[in-house]
N, C-alpha and C positions, 0 to 999 in steps of 0.2 A: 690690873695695870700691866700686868708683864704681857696678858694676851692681848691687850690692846696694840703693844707697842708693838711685840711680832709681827699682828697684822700691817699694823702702818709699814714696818720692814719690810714686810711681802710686796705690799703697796707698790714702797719706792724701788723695788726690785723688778717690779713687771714696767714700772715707768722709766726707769732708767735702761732695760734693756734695748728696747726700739734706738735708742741714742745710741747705743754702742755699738750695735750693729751699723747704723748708718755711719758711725765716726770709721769703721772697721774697712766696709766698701769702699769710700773715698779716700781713706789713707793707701790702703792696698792699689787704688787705681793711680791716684796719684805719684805713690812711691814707684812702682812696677814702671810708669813710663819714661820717669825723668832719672829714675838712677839708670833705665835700660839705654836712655837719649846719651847719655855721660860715659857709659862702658861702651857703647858701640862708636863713640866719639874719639874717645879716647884708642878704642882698636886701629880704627882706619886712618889713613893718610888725611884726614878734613884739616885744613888749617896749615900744613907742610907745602906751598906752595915752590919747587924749585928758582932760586932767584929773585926771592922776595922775603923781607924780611917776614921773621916769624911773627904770626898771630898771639898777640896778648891773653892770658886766660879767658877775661874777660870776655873775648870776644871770642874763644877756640869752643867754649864749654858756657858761658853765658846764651850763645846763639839758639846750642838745641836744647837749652832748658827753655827760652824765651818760644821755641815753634812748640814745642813739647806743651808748655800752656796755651799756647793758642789752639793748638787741636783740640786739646780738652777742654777748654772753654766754650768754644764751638759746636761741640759735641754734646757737652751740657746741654747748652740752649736749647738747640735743637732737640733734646730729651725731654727736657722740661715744655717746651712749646708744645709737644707730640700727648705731651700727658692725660688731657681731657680727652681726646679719642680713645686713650686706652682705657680707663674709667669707664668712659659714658657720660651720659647727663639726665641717668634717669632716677638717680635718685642723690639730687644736692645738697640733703641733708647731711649726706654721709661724705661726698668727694669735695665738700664747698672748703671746711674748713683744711685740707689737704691742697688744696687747690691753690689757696688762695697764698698761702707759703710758698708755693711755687712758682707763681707768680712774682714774690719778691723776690727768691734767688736767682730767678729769669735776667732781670735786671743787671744782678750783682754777674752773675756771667758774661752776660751780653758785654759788660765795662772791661770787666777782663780781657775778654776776647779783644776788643778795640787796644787796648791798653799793650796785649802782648802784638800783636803787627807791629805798634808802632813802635815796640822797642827791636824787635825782629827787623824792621825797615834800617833803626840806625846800627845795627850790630851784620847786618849784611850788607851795609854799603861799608862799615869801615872794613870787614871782610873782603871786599873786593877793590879797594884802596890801602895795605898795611900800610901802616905808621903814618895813614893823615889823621889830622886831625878831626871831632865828627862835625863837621859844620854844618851849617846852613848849604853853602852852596858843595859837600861833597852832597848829601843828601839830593840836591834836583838836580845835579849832573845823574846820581844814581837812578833816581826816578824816569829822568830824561833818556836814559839811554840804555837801560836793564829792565827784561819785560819782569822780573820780579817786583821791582821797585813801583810801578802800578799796580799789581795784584793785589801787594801787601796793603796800600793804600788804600785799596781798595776793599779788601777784608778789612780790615779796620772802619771804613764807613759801615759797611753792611752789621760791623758788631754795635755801632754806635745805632743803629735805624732802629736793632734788635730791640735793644734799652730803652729808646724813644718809646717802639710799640708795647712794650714791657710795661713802662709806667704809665701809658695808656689804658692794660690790662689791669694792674693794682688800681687802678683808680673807680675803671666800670668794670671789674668783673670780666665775667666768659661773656660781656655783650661785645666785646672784642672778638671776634671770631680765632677757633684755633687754629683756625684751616687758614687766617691773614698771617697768626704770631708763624705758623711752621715755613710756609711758604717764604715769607719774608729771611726766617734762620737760615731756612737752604740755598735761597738766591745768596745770600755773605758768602758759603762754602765754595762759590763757581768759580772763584778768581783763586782760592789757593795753588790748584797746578800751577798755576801760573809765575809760584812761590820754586818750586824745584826744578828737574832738570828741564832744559832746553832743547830741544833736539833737529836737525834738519832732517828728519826722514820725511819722504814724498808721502807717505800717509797722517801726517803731523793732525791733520785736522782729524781724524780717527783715532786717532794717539790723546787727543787732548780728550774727547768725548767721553774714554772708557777712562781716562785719569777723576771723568767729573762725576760719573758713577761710581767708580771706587770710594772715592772723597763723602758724595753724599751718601750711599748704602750704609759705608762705615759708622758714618757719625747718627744715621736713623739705630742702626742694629747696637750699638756701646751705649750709644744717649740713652735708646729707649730703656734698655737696659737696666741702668745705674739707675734711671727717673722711676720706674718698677719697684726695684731693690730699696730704696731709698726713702718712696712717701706711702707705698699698696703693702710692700712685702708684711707690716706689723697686722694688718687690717686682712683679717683672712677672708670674709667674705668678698672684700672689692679683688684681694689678690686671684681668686677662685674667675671673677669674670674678666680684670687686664691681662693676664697670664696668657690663655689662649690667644687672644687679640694679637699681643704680643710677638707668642712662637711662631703665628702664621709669617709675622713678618720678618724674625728674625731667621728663618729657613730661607727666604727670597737672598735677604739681605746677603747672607754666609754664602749662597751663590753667585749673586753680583760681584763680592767681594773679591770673594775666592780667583774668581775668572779674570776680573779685571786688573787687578795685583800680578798674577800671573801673567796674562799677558803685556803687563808693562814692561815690566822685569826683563821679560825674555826678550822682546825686540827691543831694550836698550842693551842687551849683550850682542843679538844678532847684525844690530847695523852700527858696532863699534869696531871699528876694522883690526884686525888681527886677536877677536877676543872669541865670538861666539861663543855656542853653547856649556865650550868647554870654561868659559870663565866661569859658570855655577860652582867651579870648585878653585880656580887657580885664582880668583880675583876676590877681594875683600869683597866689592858690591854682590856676587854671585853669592856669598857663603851667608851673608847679612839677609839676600832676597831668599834662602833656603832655612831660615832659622823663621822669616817671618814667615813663610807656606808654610811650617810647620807649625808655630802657633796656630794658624786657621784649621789646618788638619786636628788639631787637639781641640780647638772652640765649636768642631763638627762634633765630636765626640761628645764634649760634654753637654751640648745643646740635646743632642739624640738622648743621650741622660737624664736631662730634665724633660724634654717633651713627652718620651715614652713611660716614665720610669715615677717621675714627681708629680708630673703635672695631674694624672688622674687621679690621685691623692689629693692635692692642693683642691681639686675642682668639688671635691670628698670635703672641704676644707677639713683635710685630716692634719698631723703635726708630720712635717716633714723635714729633712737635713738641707732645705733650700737654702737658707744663709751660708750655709759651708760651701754650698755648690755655688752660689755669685759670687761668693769669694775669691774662690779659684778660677770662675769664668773671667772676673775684671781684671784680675792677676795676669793672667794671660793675654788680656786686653791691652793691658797698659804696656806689656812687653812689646806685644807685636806695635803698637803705637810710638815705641820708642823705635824700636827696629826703622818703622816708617818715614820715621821724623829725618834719621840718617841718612834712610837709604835715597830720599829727594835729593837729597846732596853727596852722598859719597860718587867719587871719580870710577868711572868704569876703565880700569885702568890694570894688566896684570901685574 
């Protein structure tokens, strides 16, 4: 009896760990972006408009937890859509019942995602109206007359189509193509810049392009990521063949990224008059955009870590410290993603 029951112990040991590693990832990525959304909120001037009454908590520290889920939720999607490509489909025995879970949290994100625009719509109109009330008609003045108020509108349908095609996929399976669910994800992501700063520079339409690269790279390279970590990582032999798939993309991705963040950054300092280059140090927006290059300079690091270092082991499917190392990859993810959340909105201002 007593070695029975051991066993069963061991049992519920090896089935409960896969859970806690997954509860582990999502907490760390979730905690990492919205306590980072809230300190870098609380650092910069957001919400201190001179001459205007002051911003309600609610709305100073509700707004970038409210964008802060909607990246993430977005990002999900977009991860979990992406996920049969990284599997495969050649052997369904083994990714179907993986798959198909996936498929329902597709949904549940996709609602999310829609869910946070449109609290993000009414917490940035009363944002740019203090002390009205949120009505109906501040709301389509806002819409009406702020190109964010379409964006967000607008990401919010694209999350709601997500869901649509979502329980389209729960219903028939992968005879929903993954290449409609992903494509569908990333057309929602297009209208976000459209969510942060404004700018009139004469290259504006080049400005927004590499904003829309950034947006979608990001959300392929963290999505894929977490959707890896999440339903392949317990499963060694399917982790042995998503993993490379994967790192090919998440090398593209970390350059996209890297450059196009960069370059935002920099020419919202260079054609802010009297700030340039020099504000990466004298301006809250400058020291914000140098905290999140550096989280990508550390997510270089540790990728070059696992690609070189892990991954020929995992493809061995030998036992590896891989759960430690996504751990700390999303950690860092969710930071630079808080970072991000702000720096759409912090004032370039010395």
């Amino acid at each position: 009896m007593a070695v029975h029951e051991a066993v069963s112990g061991n049992e519920q040991a090896e089935q409960d760990r896969p859970r806690t590693a997954k509860a582990l990832v999502v907490v760390t990525l979730l905690g990492a972006a919205l306590l980072t959304a809230l300190a870098a909120t609380a650092y910069t001037d957001i919400g201190t408009i001179p001459g205007l009454p002051e911003l309600p908590p609610l709305v100073r520290f509700g707004l970038p937890l409210a964008r802060a889920m909607l990246d993430l939720a977005a990002l999900a999607t977009v991860g979990l859509s992406m996920l049969p490509k990284l599997v495969g489909f050649d052997q369904p025995a083994r990714t179907e019942p993986l798959l198909a879970k996936a498929r329902q949290i597709t949904v549940i994100t996709a609602l999310v995602w829609m869910l946070s625009a449109l609290v993000s719509l009414v917490l940035q109109a009363m944002e740019a109206s203090p002390g009205t009330p949120a009505t109906t008609g501040l709301l389509v003045d806002y819409v009406n007359n702020v190109p964010a108020g379409p964006g967000l509108l607008a990401s919010a349908g694209g999350g709601l189509l997500c869901a649509v095609v979502g329980l389209l996929a729960v219903r028939f399976g992968e005879s929903v193509p993954t290449e409609l669910r992903t494509i569908v994800a990333l057309l929602g992501l297009l209208p976000m810049p459209l969510t942060g700063h404004a700018t009139d520079w004469q290259y504006h339409d080049f400005s927004m392009i590499s904003m829309e690269l950034h947006v979608v790279g990001a959300a392929m390279w963290v999505g894929g990521l977490a959707s890896v970590a999440l339903f392949v990582a317990p499963r060694r032999g399917l982790l042995a063949e998503a993993l490379p798939r994967f790192s090919k993309l998440a090398g593209l991705a970390l350059l996209v990224v890297g450059a196009s963040g960069l370059f935002n950054g920099l020419m919202e300092l260079i054609i802010t008059p009297n700030v340039g280059l020099i504000g990466l140090v004298t301006t809250q927006y400058g020291q914000i955009l140098v905290g999140k290059t550096a989280c990508l300079a550390l997510l270089g690091v540790i990728g070059a870590q696992m690609r070189f270092r892990l991954l020929p082991r995992i493809a061995r499917q030998g036992r590896t410290a891989l759960l430690t190392w996504v751990t700390v990859e999303v950690a860092v993810m969710g930071i630079a993603y808080g970072l991000g959340v702000v720096l759409s909105r912090a004032p370039v201002i010395v």
